[in-house]
C-alpha positions as CSV (number, residue, x, y, z in Angstrom):
1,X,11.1,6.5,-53.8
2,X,13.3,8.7,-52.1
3,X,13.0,12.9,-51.9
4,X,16.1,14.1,-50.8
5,X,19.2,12.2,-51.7
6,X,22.2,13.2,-50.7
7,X,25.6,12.0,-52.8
8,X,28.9,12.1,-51.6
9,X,31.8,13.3,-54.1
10,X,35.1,12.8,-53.0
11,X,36.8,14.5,-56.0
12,X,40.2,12.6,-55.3
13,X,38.4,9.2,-55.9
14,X,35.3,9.8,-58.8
15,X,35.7,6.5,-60.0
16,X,32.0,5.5,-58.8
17,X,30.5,8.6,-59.1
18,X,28.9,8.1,-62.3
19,X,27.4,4.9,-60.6
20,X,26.6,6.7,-57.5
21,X,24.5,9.4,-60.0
22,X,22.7,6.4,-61.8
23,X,21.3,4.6,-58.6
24,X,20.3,8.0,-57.2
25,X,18.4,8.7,-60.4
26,X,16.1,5.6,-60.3
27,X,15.8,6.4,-56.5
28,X,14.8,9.6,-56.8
29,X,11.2,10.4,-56.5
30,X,9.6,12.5,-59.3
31,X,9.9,15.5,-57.1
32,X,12.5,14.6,-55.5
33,X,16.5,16.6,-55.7
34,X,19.2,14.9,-56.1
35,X,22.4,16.7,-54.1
36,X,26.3,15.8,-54.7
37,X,28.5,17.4,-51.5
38,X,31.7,17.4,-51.4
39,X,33.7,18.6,-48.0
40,X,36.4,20.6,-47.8
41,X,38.4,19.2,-44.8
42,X,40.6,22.2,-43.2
43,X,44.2,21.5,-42.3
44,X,44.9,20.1,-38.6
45,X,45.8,23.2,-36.5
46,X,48.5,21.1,-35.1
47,X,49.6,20.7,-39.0
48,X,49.2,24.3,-39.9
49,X,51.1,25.9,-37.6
50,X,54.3,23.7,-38.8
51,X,53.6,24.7,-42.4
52,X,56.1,27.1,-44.0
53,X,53.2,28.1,-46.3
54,X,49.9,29.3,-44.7
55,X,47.2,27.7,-47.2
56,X,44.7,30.1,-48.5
57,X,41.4,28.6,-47.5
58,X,39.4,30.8,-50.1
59,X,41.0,30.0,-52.8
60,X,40.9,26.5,-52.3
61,X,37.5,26.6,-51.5
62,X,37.2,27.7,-55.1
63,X,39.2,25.4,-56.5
64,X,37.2,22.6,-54.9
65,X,34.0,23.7,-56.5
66,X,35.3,23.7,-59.5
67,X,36.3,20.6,-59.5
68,X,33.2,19.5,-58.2
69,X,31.7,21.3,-61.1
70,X,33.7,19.4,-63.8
71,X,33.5,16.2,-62.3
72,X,29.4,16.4,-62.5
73,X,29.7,18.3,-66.1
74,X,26.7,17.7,-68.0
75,X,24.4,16.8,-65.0
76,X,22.3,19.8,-64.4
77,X,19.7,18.3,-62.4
78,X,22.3,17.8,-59.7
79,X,22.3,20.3,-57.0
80,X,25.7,21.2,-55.7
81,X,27.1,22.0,-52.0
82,X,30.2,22.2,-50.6
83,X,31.1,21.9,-46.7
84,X,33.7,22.7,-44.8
85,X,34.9,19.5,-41.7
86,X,35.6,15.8,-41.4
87,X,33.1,14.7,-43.9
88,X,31.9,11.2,-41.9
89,X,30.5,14.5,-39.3
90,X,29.1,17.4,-41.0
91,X,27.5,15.2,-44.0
92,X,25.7,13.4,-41.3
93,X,24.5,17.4,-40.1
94,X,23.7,18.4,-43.3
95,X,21.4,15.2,-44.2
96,X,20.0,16.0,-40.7
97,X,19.6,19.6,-41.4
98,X,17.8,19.1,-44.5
99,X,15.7,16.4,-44.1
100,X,17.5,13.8,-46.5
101,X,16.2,10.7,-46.7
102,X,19.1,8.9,-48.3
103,X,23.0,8.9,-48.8
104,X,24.5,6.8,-51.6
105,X,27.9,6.5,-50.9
106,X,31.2,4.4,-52.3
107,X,32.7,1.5,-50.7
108,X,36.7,1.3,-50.9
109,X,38.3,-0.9,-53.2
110,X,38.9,-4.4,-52.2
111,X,42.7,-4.5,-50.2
112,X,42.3,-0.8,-49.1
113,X,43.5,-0.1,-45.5
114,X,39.6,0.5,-45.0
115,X,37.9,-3.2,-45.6
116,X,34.7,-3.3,-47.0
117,X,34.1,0.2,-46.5
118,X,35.9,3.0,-46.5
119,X,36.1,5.4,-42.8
120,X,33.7,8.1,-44.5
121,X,30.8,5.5,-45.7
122,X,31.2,3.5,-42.3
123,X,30.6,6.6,-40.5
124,X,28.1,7.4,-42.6
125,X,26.4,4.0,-41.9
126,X,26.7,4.5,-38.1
127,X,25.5,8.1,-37.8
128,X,23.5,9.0,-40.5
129,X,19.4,9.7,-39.6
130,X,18.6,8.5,-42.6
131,X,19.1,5.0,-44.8
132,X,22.4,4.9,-46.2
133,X,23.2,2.6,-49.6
134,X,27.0,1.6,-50.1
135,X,27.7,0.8,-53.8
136,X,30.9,-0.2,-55.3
């Protein structure tokens, strides 16, 4: 059994999430937490300075735990955090930081420009310091 599991929730592609959720559950040690992150990734600087409108980082912020929130409606036992990077990096710091002992993350679907697995969960899989289970 696992204590710390850390889940992954890219909110533009939930389809396994509910999966994801399931196979953390009968992971998950009786005492253990269960914590869905999702990561704000900021705007290329190179980007933003060519954009005729300066995004408001706040509000989106907001917006993405919101989403967050509705996509894991229902499911109070799941902690919630939201970070701020290139999630293949600072979800590796984060599982570091808190001790996880586990990442369940999704694979692409089959024909996507990422093969078997998509850039976030191979990065994951390199870097983590902790096991890392792909599911589909």
């Amino acid at each position: 059994m696992f204590n710390t599991i850390l889940v992954p929730v890219a909110l533009d592609h939930t389809e396994t999430l509910a999966r994801k959720l399931d196979v953390a559950r009968q992971l998950c040690g009786p005492e253990g937490r269960i914590i869905a992150v999702s990561v704000f990734e900021d705007i290329p600087t190179y980007v933003a300075e060519y954009a005729l409108v300066r995004p408001d980082r706040k509000k989106m912020v907001v917006e993405i735990k919101k989403a967050l929130d509705e996509a894991l409606a229902g499911r109070d036992d799941i902690e919630r955090v939201t970070l701020a990077g290139k999630p293949g990096v600072v979800i590796v710091n984060y599982a570091e930081e808190i001790g996880a002992d586990l990442i369940i993350s999704g694979a692409s679907r089959p024909g996507s420009d990422g093969y078997a697995l998509g850039a976030t969960s191979s990065r994951l899989a390199r870097r983590a310091p902790c096991s890392v289970l792909v599911i589909r």
